[in-house]
C-alpha positions in Angstrom: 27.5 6.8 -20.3 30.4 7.3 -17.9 33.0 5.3 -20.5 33.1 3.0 -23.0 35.9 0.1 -23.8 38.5 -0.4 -26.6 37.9 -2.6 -28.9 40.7 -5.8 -28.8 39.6 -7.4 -31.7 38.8 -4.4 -34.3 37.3 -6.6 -37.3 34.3 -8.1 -34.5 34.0 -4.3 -33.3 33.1 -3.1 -36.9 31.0 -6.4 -37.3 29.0 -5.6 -34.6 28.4 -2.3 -35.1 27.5 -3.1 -38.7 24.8 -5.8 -37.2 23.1 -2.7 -34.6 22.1 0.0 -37.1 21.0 3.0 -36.3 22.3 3.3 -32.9 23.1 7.2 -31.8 27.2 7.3 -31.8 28.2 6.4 -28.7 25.9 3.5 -28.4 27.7 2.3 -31.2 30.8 2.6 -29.8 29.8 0.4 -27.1 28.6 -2.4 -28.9 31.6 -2.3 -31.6 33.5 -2.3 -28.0 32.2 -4.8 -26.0 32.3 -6.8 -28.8 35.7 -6.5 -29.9 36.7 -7.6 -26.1 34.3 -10.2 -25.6 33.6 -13.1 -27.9 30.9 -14.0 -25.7 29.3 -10.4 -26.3 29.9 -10.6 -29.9 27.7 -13.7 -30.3 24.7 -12.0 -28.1 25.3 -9.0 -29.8 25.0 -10.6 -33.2 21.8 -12.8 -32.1 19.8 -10.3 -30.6 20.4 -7.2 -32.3 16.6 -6.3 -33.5 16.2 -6.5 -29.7 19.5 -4.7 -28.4 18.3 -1.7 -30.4 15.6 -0.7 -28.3 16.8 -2.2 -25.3 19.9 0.0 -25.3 17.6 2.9 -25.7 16.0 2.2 -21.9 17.9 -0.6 -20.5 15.4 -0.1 -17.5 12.4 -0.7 -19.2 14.0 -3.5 -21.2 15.0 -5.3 -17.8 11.7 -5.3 -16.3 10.3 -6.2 -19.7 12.6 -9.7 -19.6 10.8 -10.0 -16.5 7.8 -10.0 -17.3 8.2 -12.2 -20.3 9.6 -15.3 -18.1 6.9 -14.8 -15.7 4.7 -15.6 -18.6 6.2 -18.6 -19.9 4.5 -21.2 -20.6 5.6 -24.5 -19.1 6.6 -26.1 -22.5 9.0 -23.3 -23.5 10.2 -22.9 -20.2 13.6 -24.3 -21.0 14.1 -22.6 -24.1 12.9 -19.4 -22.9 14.9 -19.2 -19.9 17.9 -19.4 -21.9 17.2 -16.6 -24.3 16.2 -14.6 -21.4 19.6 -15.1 -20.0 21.4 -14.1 -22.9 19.9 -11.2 -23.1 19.5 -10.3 -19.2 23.6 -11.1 -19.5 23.3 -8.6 -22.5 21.9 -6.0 -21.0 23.9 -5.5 -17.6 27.2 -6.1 -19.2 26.6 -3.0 -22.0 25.3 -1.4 -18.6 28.4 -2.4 -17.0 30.9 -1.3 -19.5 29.1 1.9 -20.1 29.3 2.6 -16.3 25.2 3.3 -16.5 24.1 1.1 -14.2 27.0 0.5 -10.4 28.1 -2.7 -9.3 25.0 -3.1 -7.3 22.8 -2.6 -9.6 24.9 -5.5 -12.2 24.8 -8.2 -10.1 21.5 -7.6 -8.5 20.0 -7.9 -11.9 21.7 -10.9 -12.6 20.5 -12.5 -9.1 17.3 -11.3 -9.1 16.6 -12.9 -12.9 18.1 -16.1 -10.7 15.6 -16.1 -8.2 12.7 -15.5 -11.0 14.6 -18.6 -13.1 14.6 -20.5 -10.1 11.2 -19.8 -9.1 9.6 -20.8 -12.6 11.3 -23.9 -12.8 10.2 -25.3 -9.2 6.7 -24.3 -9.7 7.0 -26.0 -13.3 8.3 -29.6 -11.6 5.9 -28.8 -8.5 3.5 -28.3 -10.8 3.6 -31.4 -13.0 3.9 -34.1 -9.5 0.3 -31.9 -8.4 -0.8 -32.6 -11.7 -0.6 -36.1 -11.6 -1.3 -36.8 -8.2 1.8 -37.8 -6.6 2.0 -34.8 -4.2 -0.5 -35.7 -1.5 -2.9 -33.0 -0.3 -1.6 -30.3 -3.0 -4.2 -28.8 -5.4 -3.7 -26.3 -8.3 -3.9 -23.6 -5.5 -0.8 -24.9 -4.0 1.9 -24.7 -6.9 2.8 -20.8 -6.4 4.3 -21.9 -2.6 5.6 -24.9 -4.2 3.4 -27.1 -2.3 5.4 -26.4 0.8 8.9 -26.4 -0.5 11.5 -23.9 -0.9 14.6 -23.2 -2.5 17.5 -21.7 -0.5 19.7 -19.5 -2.3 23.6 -19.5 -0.6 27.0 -18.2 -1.6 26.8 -15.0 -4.2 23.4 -15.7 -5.1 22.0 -15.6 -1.9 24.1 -12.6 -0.9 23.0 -10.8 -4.0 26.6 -10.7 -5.9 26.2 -12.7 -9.1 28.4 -12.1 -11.4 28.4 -12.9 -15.4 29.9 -16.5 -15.1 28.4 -17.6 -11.2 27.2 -21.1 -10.7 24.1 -21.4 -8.3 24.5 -23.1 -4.7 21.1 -24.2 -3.9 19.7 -25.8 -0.8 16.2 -27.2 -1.2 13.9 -28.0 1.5 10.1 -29.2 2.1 7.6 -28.5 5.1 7.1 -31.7 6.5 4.0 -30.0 8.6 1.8 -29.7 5.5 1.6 -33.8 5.5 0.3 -35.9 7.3 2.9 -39.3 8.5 1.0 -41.3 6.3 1.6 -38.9 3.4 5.7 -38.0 4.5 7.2 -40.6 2.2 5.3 -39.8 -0.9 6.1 -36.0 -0.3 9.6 -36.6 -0.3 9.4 -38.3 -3.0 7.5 -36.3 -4.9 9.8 -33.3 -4.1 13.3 -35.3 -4.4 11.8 -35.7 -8.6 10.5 -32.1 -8.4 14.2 -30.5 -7.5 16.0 -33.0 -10.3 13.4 -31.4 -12.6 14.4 -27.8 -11.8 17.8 -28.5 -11.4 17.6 -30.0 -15.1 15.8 -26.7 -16.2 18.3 -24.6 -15.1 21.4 -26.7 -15.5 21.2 -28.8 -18.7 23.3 -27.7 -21.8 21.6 -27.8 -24.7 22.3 -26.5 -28.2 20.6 -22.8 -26.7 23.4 -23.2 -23.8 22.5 -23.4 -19.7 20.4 -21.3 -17.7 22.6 -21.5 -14.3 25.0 -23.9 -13.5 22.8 -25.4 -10.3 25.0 -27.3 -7.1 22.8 -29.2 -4.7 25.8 -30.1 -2.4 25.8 -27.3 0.0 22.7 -29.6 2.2 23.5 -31.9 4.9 25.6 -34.7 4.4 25.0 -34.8 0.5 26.6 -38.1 -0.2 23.9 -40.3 1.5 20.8 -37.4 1.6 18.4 -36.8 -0.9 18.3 -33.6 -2.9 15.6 -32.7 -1.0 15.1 -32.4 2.9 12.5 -32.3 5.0 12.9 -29.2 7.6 12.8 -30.6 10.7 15.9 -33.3 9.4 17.5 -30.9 8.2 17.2 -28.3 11.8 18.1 -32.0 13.3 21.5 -32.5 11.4 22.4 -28.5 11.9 22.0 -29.2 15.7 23.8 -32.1 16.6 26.2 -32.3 13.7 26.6 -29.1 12.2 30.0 -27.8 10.8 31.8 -24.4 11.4 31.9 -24.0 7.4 28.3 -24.5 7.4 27.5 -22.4 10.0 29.2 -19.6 8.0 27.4 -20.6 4.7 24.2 -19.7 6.3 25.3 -16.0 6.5 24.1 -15.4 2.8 21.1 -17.5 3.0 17.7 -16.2 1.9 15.0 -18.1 0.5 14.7 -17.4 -3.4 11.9 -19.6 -4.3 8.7 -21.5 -3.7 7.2 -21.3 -0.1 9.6 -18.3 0.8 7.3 -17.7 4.5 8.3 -21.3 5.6 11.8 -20.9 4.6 11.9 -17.6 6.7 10.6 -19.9 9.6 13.0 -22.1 8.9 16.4 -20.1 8.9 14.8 -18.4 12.0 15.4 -21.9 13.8 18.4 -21.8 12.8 19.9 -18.7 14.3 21.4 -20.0 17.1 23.3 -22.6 14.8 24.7 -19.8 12.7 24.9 -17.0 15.6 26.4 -18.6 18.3 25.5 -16.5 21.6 29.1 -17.7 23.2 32.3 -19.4 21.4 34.3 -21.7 22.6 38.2 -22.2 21.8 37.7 -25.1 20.0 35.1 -23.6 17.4 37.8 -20.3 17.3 40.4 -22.7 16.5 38.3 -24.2 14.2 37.4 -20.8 12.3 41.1 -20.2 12.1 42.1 -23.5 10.8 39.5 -23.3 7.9 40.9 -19.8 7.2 44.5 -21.1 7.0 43.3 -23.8 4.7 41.9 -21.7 2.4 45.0 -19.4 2.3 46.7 -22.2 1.6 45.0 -23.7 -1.1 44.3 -20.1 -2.7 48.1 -19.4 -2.7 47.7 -16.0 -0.8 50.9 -16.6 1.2 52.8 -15.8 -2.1 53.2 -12.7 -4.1 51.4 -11.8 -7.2 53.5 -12.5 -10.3 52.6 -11.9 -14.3 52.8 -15.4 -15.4 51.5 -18.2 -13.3 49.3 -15.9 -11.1 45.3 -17.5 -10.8 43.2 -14.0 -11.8 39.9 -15.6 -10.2 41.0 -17.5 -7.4 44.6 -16.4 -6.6 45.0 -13.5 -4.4 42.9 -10.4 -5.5 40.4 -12.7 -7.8 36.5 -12.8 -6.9 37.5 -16.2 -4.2 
């Protein structure tokens, strides 16, 4: 431990620390700590304490241990069991955090890579179920580790690696349309459009045990008349003919974080020379400048920072 916070609130820090017995001095610090700074904190703390104990003692261990237990799931707690994992996964790296034990890095690549995992287990889940019951044409028992052929895109922070404690997820999910045959297309898409309101219902509904991710679909092509999910070669289609400057410079941070991650590979190779333009025009530098202008605009970063009024997250300085 490189530091340790002061406690705001001292009545929840001397809670807290009464609800972790045990704990070697300065671990106790940090709990009564975090605690008496962060509500949010305080309730984990006080819900998982006969697993914080050990977990504080090797937060390594106790990370790849969270792991492993949502790999196991079973499909009927999936829900329930991704949402204690985050709790605790959001446990662990903030005590890491504060305590200056684990770097930036290291914070929010824990907190992306549970994503992926999260992400993962609930598409295979929905996959899973439309192979089950026939409605995925062609897809066996063997298929529902690739997803039958679809993948999940991660974009923004997630797909960059930066989560932080309070990050939605930006999603883009595709299917490869090569797998089917034209006969079999329709029923596909079907079956994957149901598939990726499942997950994002996994991952996204609030229930009394909270939300696993805050999940946004709207970063595909045209999402006011598409579905959810897109077959590859529309999608390469829409990039190609119609594509936007914005989302040329969403595809940056985009990696494939679930499903069939080989055919997502193929498929942001295709689209390299949408996002890496070999030549630029003055229209699409204008373009670029315009949107940057915009978004000074709208952020307020023409202005100077004051102490009341001024946006912490999305004013000038914040995380946007």
């Amino acid at each position: 431990m490189t530091r340790c916070p002061r406690p705001h609130d001292p009545d929840a820090a001397e809670e807290a620390r009464g609800q972790v017995p045990g704990l070697a001095p300065e671990l106790a610090d940090l709990v009564a700590g975090a605690a008496g700074c962060s509500p949010y904190l305080a309730g984990l703390i006080a819900r998982e304490a006969g697993w914080l104990a050990e977990a504080l003692g090797d937060p390594e261990a106790a990370r790849a241990g969270l792991m492993a237990e949502v790999r196991g799931l079973e499909d009927g707690a999936l829900g329930s069991g991704l949402r204690a994992a985050k709790g605790r996964i959001a446990l662990l790296a903030g005590l890491a955090d504060l305590a200056g034990v684990w770097p930036l890095e290291e914070v929010t690549g824990t907190l992306t890579e549970f994503a992926d995992l999260a992400c993962q287990r609930a598409l295979t889940e929905a996959v899973g179920r439309e192979i089950r019951r026939g409605k995925l044409p062609g897809q066996s028992e063997d298929d529902i580790e690739t997803a039958g052929g679809m993948v999940v895109l991660a974009m923004g922070k997630m797909g960059a690696g930066e989560l932080n404690y309070s990050s939605d997820i930006d999603l883009i999910c595709l299917f490869d349309e090569t797998r089917f045959g034209p006969e079999e297309f329709l029923d596909a898409r079907a079956s994957f459009v149901r598939a990726t309101r499942r997950m994002s219902a996994t991952l996204n509904d609030r229930t009394a045990e909270g939300y696993v991710f805050r999940t946004d679909l709207r970063l595909r092509p045209d999402p006011s008349v598409t579905p959810v999910c897109l077959a590859m070669a529309a999608a390469e289609a829409y990039y190609e003919s119609l594509g936007r400057t914005w989302e040329r410079a969403a595809y940056i941070k985009a990696r494939p974080c679930a499903g069939d991650l080989a055919a997502g590979e193929r498929f942001l190779a295709t689209l390299k020379p949408f996002v890496w333009r070999r030549h630029l025009d003055f229209a699409a530098i204008e373009d670029a400048h315009n949107m940057r202008l915009r978004i000074r605009e709208a952020k307020g970063f023409g202005r100077g920072i004051g102490q009341f009024g001024h946006n912490m997250k999305l004013g000038r300085g914040g995380i946007r």
